[in-house]
C-alpha atoms as one frame of an Amber mdcrd trajectory, in Angstrom:
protein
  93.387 145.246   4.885  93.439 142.565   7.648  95.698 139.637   7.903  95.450
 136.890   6.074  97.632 133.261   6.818  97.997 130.266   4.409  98.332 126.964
   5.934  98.099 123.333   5.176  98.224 120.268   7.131  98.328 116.006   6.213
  94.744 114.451   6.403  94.652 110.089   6.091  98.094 111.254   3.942  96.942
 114.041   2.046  97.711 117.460   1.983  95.180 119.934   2.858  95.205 123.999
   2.540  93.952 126.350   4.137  93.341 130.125   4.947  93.158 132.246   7.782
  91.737 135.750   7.927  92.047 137.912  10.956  93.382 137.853  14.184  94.362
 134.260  15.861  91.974 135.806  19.136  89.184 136.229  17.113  85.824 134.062
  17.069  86.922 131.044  15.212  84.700 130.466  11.726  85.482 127.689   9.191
  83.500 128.459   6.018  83.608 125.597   3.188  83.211 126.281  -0.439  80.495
 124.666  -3.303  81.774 122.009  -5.513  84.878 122.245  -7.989  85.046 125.247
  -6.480  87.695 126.473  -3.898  88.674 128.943  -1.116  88.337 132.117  -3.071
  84.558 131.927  -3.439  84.188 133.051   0.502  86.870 135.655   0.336  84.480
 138.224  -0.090  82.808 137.659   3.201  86.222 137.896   4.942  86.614 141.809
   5.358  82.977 142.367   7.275  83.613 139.395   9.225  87.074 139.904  10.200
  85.993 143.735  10.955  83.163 142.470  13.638  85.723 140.551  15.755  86.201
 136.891  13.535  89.169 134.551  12.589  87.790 133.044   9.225  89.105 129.750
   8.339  88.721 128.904   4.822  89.356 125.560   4.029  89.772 123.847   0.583
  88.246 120.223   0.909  90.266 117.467  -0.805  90.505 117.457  -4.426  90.057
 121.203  -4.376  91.942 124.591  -4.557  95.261 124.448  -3.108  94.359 121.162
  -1.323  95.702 117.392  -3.107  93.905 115.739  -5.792  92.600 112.026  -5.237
  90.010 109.431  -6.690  86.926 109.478  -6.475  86.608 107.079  -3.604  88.286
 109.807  -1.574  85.981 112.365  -2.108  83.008 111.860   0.390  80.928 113.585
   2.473  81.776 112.655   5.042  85.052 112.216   4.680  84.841 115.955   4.022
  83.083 116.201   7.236  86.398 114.278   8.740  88.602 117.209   6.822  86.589
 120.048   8.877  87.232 118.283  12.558  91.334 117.267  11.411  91.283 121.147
  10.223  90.217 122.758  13.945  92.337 119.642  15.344  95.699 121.448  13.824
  94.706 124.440  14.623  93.819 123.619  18.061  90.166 124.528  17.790  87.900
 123.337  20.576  84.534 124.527  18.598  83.688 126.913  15.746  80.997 128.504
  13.707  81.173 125.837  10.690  79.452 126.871   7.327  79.685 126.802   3.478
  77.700 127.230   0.694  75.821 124.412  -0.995  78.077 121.176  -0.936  79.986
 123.520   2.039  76.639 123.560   3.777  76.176 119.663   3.127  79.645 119.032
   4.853  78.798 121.442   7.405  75.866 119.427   8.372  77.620 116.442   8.538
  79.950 117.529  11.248  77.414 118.752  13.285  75.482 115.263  13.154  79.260
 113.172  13.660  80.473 115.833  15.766  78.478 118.326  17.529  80.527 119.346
  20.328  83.036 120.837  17.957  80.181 122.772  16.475  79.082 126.121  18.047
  77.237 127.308  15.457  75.992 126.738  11.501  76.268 129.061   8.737  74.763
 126.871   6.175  74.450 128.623   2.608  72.094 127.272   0.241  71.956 123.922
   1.106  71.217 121.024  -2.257  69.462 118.403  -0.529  66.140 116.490  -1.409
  63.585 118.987  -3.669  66.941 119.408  -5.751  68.063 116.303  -6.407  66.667
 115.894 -10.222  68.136 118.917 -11.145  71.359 118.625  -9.622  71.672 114.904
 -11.584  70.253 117.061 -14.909  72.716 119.787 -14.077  76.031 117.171 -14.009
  75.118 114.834 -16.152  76.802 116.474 -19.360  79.939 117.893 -17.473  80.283
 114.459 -16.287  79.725 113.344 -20.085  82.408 115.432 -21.163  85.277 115.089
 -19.009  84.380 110.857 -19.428  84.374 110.771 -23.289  85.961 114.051 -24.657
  88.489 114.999 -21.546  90.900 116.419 -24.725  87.864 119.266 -24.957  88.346
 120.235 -21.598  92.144 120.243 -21.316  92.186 122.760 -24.717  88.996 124.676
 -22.734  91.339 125.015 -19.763  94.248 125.690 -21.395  92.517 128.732 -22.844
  90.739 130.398 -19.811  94.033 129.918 -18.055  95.442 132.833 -20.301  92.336
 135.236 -19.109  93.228 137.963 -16.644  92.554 137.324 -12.776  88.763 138.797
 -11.887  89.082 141.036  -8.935  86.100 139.510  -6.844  86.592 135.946  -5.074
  83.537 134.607  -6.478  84.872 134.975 -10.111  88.001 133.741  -9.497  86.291
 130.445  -7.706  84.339 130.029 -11.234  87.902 130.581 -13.209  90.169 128.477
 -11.157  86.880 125.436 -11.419  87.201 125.953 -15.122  90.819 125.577 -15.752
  91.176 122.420 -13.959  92.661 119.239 -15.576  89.764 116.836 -16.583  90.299
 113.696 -14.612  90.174 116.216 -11.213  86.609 117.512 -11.983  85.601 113.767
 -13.280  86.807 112.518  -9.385  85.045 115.196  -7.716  82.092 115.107  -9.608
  82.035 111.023  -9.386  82.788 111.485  -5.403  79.537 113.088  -4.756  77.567
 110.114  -5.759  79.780 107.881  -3.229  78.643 107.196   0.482  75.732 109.321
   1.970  74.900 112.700  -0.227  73.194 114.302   3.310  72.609 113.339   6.547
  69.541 111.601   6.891  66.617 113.925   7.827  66.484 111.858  11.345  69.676
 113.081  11.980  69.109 116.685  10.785  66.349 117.030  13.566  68.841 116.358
  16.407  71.113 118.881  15.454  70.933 121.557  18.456  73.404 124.218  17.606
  72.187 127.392  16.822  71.692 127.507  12.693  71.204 130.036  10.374  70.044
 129.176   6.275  70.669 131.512   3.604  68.299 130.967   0.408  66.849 132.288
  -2.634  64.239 131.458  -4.945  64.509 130.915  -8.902  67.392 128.496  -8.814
  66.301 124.377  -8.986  69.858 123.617  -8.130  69.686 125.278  -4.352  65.723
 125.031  -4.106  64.102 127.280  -1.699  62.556 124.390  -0.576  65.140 122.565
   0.811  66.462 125.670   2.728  62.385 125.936   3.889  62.340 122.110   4.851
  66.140 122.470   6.907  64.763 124.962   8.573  61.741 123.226   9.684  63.961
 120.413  10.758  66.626 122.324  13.033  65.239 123.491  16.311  65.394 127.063
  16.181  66.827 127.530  12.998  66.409 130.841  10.696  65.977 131.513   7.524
  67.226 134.493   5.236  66.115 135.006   1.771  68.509 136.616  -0.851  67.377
 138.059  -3.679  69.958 135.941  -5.860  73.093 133.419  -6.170  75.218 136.458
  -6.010  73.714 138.572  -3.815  75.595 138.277  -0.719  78.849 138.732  -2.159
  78.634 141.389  -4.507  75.646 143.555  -2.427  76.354 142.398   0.965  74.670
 145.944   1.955  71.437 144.013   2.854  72.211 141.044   3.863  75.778 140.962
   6.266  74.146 142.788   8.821  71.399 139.998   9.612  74.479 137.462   9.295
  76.448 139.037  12.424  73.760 139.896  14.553  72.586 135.851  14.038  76.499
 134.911  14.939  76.860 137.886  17.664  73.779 135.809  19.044  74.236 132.627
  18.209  78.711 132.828  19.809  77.797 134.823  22.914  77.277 132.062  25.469
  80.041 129.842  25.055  83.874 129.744  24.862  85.189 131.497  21.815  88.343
 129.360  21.198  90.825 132.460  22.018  94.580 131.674  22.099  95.756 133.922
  24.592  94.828 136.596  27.578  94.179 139.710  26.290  95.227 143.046  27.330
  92.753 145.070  29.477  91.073 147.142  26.745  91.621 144.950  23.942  88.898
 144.327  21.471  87.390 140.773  22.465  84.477 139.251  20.999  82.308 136.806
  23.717  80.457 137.878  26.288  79.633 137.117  30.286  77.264 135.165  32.140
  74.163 137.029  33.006  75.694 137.039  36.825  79.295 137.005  37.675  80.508
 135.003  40.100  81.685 135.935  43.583  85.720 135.669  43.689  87.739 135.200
  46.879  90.643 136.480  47.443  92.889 135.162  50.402  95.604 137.400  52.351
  94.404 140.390  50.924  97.316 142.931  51.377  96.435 146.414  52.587  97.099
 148.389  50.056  94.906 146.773  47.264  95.022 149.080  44.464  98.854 148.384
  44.805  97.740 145.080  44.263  95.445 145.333  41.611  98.254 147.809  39.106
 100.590 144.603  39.730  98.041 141.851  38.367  96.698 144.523  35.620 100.675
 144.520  34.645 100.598 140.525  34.238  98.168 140.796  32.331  99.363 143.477
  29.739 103.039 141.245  29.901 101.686 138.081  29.515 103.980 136.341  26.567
 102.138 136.253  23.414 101.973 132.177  23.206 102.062 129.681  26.277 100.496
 126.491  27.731  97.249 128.232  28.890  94.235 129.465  26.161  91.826 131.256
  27.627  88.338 131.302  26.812  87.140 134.682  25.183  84.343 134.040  28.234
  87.023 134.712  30.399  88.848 137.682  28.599  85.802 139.226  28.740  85.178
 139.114  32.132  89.134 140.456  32.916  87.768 143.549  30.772  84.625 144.329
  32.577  86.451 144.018  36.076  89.413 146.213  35.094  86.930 149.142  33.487
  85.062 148.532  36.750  87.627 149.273  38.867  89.170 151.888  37.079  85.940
 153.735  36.309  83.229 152.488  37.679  79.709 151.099  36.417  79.079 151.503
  32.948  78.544 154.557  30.805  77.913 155.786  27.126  75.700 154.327  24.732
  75.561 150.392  23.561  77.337 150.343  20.524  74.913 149.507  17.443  74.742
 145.948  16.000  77.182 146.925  13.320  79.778 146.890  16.509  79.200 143.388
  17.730  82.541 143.641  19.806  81.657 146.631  21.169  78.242 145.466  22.071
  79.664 142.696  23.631  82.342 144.690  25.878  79.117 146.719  27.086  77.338
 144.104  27.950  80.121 142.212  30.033  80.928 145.797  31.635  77.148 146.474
  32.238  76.787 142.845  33.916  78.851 144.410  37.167  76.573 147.139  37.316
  76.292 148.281  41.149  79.568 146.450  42.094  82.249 149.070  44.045  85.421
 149.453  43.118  87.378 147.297  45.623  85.298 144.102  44.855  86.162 144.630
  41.699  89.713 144.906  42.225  89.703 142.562  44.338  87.777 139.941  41.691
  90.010 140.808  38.815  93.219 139.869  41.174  91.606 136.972  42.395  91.091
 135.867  38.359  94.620 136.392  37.801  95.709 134.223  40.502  93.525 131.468
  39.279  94.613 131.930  35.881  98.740 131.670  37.715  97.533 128.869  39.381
  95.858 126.901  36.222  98.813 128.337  33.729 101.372 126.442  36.860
């Protein structure tokens, strides 16, 4: 079992929850849920994505979950979108992998068109944009009709599914905890939707440069294949993965999980992975180096230098748990590779398999000083920790 943190935080004076999966360290990824539904829908992704080096965010949107209740008016878009950035803002979140399924993916697209440079990646899960619009109308058109004129109906409905036992899988308990809920909270959410911009407009879509991957299926109007075809038109670079159904990726994530981290192993290795604090020499740390390191220089170089280099490793392994200075899992990684290539020289063993993405990416940041001796690279990784004592004051 990994760890798992509840939080909340005030939005434009509402209270918003949260949860947190995984280490603090870990490759920060905010996943969204569909409508009326809440957090529990993504728990089932947690585990593999925790396991493979993550810190999953999980974020119930505003009049959802654990998250306040409000009218109608409240319950944008893109205020949603607002939600996401005030979420990474208390958390202290530079960028993220940002994702959801189907109104998670809408909100997800909206940050990365109002605020891309918090946006590292997308994750976007059946998407409900143009080619579904009549069905999506069709589709809430009587739940809308019966929380408006017979909300008594769905009170005694609720009342009655709230004495059923808990399901054991996420996605069940999303569907439960939408259909208890009191009347006039689905007829807000349901009435937001229609408020202020559905999507971003498709001019907007094709700007969006962060790396994007869109999970479909056929046989369901609601989350047409074709919109998830059209997005990924649209996106620069963007992929698309077919599941077999609605369901597929959380109750046979066998096929499908695997394509999902090597997109994200892909999509997070260039850039800064929003890490807290310095990690240990050895420590498991997702990121990954530039393709060449860069020269270090290290001034009055005493002469006994791997005297030197024990002292700095021993900062490093004592460095206090929280502080002032958050390194960038760009740079944790690069600590790693110098300390394994000082202590043992270039690289060795296999690349771990794609089911390993941290220890693929540990590999690769070791196997980028290839060729380098020993005393640069003692000398390097001192020279990084007296940058890192000089930035950290």
């Amino acid at each position: 079992m990994h760890q798992v943190r509840q939080g909340e935080f005030e939005h434009e004076g509402f209270r918003l929850a949260y949860e947190e999966h995984g280490e603090p360290q870990g490759v920060p990824l905010l996943l969204m849920h569909g409508i009326l539904l809440d957090a529990a829908v993504n728990r089932d992704l947690c585990g593999p994505l925790v396991d493979a080096g993550y810190r999953v965010i999980l974020l119930d949107l505003l009049g959802h979950g654990r998250s306040d209740r409000a009218d109608a008016t409240e319950l944008r878009n893109d205020h949603f979108a607002e939600q996401v950035i005030g979420c990474l803002d208390h958390l202290k979140i530079e960028r993220a992998v940002v994702g959801g399924l189907s109104l998670g993916a809408i909100v997800a697209l909206h940050v990365a068109c109002a605020s891309p440079q918090r946006v590292r990646a997308l994750l976007l899960e059946m998407p409900v944009m143009e080619h579904s619009t009549v069905f999506a109308a069709l589709l809430l058109a009587p739940i809308i009709a019966l929380v408006d004129w017979a909300p008594n109906a769905q009170r005694w409905l609720a009342r009655g599914l709230r004495k059923l036992p808990r399901p054991r899988r996420g996605i069940w308990q999303a569907g439960l905890n939408a259909a208890t809920q009191e009347p006039e909270a689905i007829k807000a959410v349901l009435h937001g939707i229609l408020v202020g911009s559905v999507v971003p407009p498709r001019r907007q879509r094709r700007k969006i440069t962060a790396p994007t991957l869109i999970i479909g299926h056929a046989g369901d109007w609601l989350h047409n294949m074709e919109d998830s075809r059209a997005l990924t038109h649209e996106i620069p670079g963007a992929k698309l993965l077919e599941a077999r159904s609605i369901f597929e990726l959380r109750t046979k994530p066998q096929r499908l999980m695997p394509q999902i981290l090597e997109f994200l192993q892909q999509a997070t290795a260039s850039g800064a992975a929003g890490a807290d604090v310095m990690a240990a020499p050895g420590a498991p740390v997702p990121g990954t180096l530039p393709a060449t390191a860069p020269e270090v220089v290290v001034a009055h170089e005493a002469p006994d230098l791997a005297a030197r280099f024990d002292a700095a490793v021993q900062k490093v392994r004592s460095a206090p748990a929280s502080g002032g200075y958050k390194p960038s899992n760009e740079a944790k990684l690069r600590m790693y590779a110098l300390y394994r290539q000082a202590r043992d020289g270039d690289v060795s063993g296999e690349r771990p398999g794609m089911m390993d993405p941290v220890g693929r990416f540990k590999h690769d940041a070791w196997a980028a000083l290839k060729g380098t001796s020993r005393d640069d690279a003692m000398r390097q990784y001192i020279g990084e920790v007296e940058r890192v004592e000089r930035k950290a004051g």
